[in-house]
C-alpha positions in Angstrom: 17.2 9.4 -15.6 14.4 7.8 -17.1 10.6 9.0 -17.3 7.1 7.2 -16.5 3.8 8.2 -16.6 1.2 8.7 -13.8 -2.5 8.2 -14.1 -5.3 10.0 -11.8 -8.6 8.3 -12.3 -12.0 8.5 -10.8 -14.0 5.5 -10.3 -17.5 6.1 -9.4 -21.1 4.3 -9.8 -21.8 0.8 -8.7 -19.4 -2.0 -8.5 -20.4 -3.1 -12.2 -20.2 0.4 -13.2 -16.6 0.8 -12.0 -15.4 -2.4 -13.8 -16.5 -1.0 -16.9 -14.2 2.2 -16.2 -11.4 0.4 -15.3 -12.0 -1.9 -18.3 -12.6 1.6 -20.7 -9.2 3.1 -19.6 -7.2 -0.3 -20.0 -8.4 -1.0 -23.4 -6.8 2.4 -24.1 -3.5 1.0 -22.8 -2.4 -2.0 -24.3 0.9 -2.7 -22.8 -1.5 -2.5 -19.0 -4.1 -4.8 -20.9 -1.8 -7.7 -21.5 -0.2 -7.3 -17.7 -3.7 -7.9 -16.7 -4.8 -10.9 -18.2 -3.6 -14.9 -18.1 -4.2 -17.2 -20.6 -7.4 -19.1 -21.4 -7.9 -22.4 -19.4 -4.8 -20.9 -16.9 -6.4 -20.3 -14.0 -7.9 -23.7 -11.3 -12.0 -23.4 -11.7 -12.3 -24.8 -8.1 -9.4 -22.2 -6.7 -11.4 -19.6 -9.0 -14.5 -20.4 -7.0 -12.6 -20.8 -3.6 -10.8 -16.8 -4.4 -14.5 -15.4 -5.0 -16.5 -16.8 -2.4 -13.9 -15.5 0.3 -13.8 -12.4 -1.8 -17.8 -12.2 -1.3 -17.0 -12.2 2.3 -14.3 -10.5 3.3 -14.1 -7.5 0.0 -18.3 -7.5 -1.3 -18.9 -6.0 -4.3 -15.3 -6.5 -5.9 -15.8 -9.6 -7.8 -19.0 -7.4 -9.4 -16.5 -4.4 -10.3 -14.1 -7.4 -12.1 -17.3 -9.0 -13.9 -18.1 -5.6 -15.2 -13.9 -5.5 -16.1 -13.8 -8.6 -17.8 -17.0 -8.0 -19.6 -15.8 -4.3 -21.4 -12.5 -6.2 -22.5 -14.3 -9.2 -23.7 -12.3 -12.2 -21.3 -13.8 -14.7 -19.1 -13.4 -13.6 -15.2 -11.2 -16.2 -14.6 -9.1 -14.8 -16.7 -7.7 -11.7 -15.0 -4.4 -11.8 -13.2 -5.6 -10.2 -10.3 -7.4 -13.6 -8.5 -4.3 -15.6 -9.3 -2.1 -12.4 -7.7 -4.3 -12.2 -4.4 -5.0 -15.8 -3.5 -2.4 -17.0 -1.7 9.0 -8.0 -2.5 8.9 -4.6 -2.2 10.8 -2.2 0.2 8.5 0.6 2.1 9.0 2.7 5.1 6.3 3.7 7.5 5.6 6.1 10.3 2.9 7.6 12.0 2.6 10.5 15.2 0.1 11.4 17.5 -0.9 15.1 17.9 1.5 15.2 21.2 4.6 14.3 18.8 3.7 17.0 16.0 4.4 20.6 15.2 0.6 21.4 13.9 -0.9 18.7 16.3 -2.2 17.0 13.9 -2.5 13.0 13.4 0.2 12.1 10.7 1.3 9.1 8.7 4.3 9.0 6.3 5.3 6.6 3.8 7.8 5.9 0.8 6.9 3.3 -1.2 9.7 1.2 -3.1 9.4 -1.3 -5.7 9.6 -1.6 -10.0 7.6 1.0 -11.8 7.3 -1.6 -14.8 5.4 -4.1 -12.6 2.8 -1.2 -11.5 0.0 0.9 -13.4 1.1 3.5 -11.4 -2.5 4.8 -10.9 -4.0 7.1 -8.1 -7.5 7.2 -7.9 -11.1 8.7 -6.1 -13.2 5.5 -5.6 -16.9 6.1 -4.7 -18.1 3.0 -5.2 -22.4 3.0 -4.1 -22.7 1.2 -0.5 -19.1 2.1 0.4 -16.9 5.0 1.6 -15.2 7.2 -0.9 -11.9 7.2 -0.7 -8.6 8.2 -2.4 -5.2 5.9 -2.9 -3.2 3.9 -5.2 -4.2 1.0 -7.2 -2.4 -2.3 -7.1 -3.1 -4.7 -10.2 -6.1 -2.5 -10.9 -8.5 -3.7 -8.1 -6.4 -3.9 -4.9 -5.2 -0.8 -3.2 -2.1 -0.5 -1.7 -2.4 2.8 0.7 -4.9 5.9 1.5 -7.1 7.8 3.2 -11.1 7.4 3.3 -14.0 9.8 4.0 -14.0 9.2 7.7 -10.3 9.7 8.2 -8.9 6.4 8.6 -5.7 6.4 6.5 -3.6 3.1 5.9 -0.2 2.0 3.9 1.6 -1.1 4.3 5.2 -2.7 3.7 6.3 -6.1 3.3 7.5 -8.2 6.3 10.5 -10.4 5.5 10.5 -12.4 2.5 8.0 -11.8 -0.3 5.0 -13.9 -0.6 3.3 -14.4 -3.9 2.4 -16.9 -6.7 5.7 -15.1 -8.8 9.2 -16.6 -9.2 11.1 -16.0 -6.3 8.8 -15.3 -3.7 8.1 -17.7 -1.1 5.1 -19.6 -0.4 2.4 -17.9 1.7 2.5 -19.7 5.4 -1.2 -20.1 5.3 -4.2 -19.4 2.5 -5.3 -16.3 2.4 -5.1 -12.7 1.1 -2.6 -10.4 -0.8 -2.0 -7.2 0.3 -3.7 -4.7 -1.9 -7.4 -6.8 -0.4 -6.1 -6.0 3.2 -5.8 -2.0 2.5 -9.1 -1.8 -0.1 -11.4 -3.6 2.3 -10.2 -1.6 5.3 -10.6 1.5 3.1 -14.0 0.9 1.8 -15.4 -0.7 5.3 -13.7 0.2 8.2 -14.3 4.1 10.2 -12.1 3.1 12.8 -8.5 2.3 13.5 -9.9 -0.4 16.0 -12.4 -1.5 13.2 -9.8 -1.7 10.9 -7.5 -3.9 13.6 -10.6 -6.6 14.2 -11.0 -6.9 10.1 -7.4 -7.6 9.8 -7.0 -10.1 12.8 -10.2 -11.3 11.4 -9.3 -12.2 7.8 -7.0 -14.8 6.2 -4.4 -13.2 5.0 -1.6 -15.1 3.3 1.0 -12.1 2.6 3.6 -10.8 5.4 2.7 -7.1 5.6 3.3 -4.9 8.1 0.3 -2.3 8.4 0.3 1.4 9.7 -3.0 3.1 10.5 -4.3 6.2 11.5 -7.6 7.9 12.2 -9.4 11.2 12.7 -10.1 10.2 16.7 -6.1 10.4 17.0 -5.5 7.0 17.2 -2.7 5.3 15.6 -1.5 1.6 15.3 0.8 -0.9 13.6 -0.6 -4.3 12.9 2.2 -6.6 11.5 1.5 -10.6 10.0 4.2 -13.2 9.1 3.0 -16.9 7.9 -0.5 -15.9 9.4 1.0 -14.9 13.2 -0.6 -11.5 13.5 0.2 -8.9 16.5 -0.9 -5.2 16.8 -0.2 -2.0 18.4 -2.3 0.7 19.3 -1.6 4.3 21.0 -4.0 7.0 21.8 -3.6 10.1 23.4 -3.2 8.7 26.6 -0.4 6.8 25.5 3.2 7.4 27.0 4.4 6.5 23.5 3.5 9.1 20.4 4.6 7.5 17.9 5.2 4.3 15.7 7.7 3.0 12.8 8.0 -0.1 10.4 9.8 -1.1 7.8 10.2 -4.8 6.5 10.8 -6.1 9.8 9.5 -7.9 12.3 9.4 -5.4 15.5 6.9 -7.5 18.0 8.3 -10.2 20.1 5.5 -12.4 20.0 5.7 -13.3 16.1 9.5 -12.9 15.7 10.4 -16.7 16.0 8.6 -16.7 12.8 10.6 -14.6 10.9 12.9 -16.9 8.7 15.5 -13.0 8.0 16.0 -9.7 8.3 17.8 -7.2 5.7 20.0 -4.7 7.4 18.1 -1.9 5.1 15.7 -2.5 6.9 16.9 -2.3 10.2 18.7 1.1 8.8 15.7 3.0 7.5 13.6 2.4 10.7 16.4 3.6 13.2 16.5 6.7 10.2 12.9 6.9 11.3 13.7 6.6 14.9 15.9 8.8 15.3 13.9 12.0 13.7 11.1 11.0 16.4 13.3 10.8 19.4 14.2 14.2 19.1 13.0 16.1 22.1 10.6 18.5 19.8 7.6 18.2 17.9 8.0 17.2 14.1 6.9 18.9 11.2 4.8 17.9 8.0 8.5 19.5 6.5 10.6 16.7 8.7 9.0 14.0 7.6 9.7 15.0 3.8 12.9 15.8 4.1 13.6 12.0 6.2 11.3 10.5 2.9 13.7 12.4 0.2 16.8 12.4 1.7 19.1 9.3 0.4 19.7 6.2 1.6 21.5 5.2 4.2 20.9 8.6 5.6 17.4 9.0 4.6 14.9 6.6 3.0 14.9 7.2 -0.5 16.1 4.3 -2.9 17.0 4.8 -6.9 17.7 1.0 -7.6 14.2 0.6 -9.3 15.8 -1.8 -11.6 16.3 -4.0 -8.5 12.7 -3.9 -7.4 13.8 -1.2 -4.8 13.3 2.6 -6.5 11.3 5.2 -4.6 7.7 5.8 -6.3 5.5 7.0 -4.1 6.2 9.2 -0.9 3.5 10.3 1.3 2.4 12.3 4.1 -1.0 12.0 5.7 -2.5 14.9 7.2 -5.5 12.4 9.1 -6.9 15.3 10.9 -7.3 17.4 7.5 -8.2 14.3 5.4 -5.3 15.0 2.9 -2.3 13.4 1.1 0.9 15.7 0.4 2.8 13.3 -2.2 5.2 13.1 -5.3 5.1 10.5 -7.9 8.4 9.0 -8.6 11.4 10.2 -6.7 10.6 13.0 -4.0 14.7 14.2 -5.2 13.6 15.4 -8.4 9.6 15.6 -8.2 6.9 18.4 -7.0 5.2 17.5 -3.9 1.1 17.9 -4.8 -1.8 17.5 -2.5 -5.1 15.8 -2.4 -7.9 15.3 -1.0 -11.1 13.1 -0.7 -13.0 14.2 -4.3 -12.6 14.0 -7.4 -9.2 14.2 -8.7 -8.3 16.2 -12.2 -8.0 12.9 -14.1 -5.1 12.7 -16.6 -1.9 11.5 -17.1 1.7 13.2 -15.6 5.1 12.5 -15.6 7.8 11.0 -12.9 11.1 11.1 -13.3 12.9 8.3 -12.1 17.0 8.8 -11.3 18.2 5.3 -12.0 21.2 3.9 -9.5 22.4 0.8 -8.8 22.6 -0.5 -5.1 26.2 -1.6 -3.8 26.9 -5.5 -2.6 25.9 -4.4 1.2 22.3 -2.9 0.5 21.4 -6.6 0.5 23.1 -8.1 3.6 21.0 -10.6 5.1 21.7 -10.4 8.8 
């Protein structure tokens, strides 16, 4: 068993303002400090200038929260990791129900999020940022955002489809320029109202990572949206939809994009017939349902221990979108408390995680 710590933050003012919050708290952590900086003279100037102009377009105000970063630590903008991260892996499991499918008839999402807690800042944060809509979720290399829920109800988490995409050893090539994930989930966040608003801005945008995205709104509408090497499709269901429910993991589920996809895990395929097969029982499901599927052990349930591997639970979620609230544990939901929050101001501070530490056998990884 070993122990992390969880940071709540609240980021609120104008872009610049934020930046020099983010950059406050991060001088007060040196070992996130270094993980968010390159070297001097590391970074292209013309990719630099390529990252921010689409940036300007597709994310505004963002590269005016980094300036405001990069000018409390003292580093030139070019600089932070984050630009070379996003221009261009981890597990996840996602699920989302219409008010037909669930016990309090409410719209609800789900997710578990797997990867290394030693390559995140393992932050959750209120961001009311002037001009856009407050929100809370969790920060991914301090200026992306990798799920939540904003003021008007549209909540949103993600997984990785296939292969991993980044500028990192061992990840593939993106298929086409474009976007990381934790832009995708922040601009949808601080712009979009709408799961259909949030469905145009994605097949809109470049985006270079494979990510599989679940979303979910107040008006009871719920879709998946999934990308590989820049071939985007998308679901949507409403309540006049004979369907009531949708499921992803880190596969490929839409015909039209599958001849891209170069494999397939058979974790994968494992955790989303888990998922399945709790919403194909002839009942409504539970907020208590979904966190027992999220704690419960793989290959029975989808919780994973192997964080050493890149694949350890650290985030488990259920979205109440009709209350506008997260239910969630940090760290394993075996041996954490569940907590809820909602849109506001969070009781900043640091808690504890614990993290049971396993190691996967040989045919976690079979490639199929």
């Amino acid at each position: 068993m070993e122990k992390t710590n969880v940071y709540l933050k609240n980021f609120t003012g104008t872009s610049y303002e934020v930046g020099t919050q983010i950059g406050n708290w991060i001088l007060s952590a040196p070992v996130l400090l270094q993980r968010a900086l390159l070297p001097p003279d590391t970074y292209p100037h013309d990719k630099f200038a390529q990252i921010t102009a689409l940036l300007d377009e597709y994310c505004p105000g963002i590269n005016e929260e980094i300036l405001g970063f990069s000018d409390t630590v003292g580093v030139h903008a070019e600089q932070i990791l984050f630009y070379a991260m996003t221009y261009l892996e981890r597990g996840c499991s996602l699920m989302a129900a219409l008010p037909s499918k669930t016990e309090n008839r409410h719209t609800m999402m789900a997710r578990n999020y797997d990867f290394h807690d030693e390559m995140e800042e393992m932050c959750f944060a209120y961001t009311d940022i002037k001009g856009k809509y407050r929100y809370i979720g969790s920060t991914l290399h301090l200026f992306g955002r990798g799920d939540g829920i904003n003021e008007h109800g549209l909540a949103v988490c993600q997984a990785g489809n296939g292969l991993p995409v980044g500028n990192f050893e061992g990840a593939q090539k993106a298929g086409v320029t474009g976007f990381q994930l934790w832009i995708v989930v922040r601009s949808i966040l601080e712009n979009c109202r709408t799961v259909e608003e949030a469905i145009r801005w994605t097949m809109d945008a470049p985006i270079g990572f494979n990510i599989n995205l679940m979303l979910a709104d107040s008006y009871d509408r719920i879709a998946l949206l999934q990308c590989i090497d820049g071939h985007k499709a998308y679901e949507i269901l409403d309540n006049s939809s004979e369907k009531t429910y949708l499921t992803s993991t880190n596969h490929t589920l839409f015909e039209e994009i599958k001849p891209y996809e170069k494999m397939v895990i058979e974790n994968s395929l494992i955790r989303n017939r888990n998922i399945e097969k709790l919403f194909e029982q002839d009942r409504r499901i539970s907020k208590e349902d979904m966190k027992h599927l999220l704690s419960a052990p793989y290959p029975e349930g989808l919780c994973c221990h192997y964080y050493k591997e890149f694949f350890g639970t650290l985030r488990s979620m259920v979205f109440d979108v009709t209350d506008k609230t997260i239910e969630m544990t940090f760290g394993s939901p075996q041996v954490n408390t569940w907590q809820t929050f909602s849109i506001g101001m969070l009781d900043a501070g640091e808690i504890p995680a614990l993290l049971p530490q396993e190691k996967a056998g040989p045919e976690f990884y079979n490639i199929l």
